[in-house]
Residue, then its C-alpha position, 0 to 999 in steps of 0.5 A: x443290611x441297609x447302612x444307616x444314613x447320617x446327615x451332617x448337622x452343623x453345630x447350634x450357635x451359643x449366644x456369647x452372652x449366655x449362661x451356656x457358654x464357657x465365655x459367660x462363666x469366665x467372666x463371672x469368675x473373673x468378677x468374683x476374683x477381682x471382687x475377693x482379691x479387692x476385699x482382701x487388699x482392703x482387709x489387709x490395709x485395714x490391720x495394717x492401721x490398727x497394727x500401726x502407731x495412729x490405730x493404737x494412738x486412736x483405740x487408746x483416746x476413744x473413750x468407752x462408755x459403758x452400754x446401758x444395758x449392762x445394768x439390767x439383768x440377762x433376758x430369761x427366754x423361760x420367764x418371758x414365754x410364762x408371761x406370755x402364756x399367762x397373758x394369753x390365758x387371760x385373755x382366752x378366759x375373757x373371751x371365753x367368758x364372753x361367748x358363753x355369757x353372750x349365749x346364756x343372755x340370748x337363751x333368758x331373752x329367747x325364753x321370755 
């Protein structure tokens, strides 16, 4: 038996600014928390306002008007897609009517 030669190979160099090293997650971690823990500061002083005296004061001196649309009847998905359908049909008919009536003109010329 011959023994089997290992050759020492040194470990390859990561670039400290890439995707591959533990340095670059760390920081992306460490981004996204700061990132959350902000929002959620934000967050918190903002029921703290409306919680508060000044935000019930303000909810109960803005005045609500009501939406314009609520005069007007719920859309009907069915209604709207048998409008559609029929305008298309139409619009097929005609066209339809067209090409065959532009072929019958150019058959009679083509007799005479």
């Amino acid at each position: 038996m011959v023994p089997l030669m290992q050759a020492s190979v040194a470990p390859a160099v990561v670039n400290a600014n890439t995707p591959m090293n533990n340095s670059w997650f760390g920081g992306v971690n460490d981004f996204l928390s700061v990132g959350l823990d902000s929002y959620m500061k934000w967050e918190q002083i903002q029921k703290v306002k409306d919680a508060g005296g000044s935000g019930q004061d303000e909810l109960s001196k803005t005045v609500q008007t009501p939406s314009p649309a609520s005069a007007t009847t719920a859309p009907n998905p069915a209604a709207d897609l048998r409008e559609q359908m029929a305008q298309g049909l139409q619009i097929g008919t005609g066209t339809l009517a067209a090409v065959v009536g532009g072929v019958v003109v150019l058959y009679w010329l083509s007799r005479k």
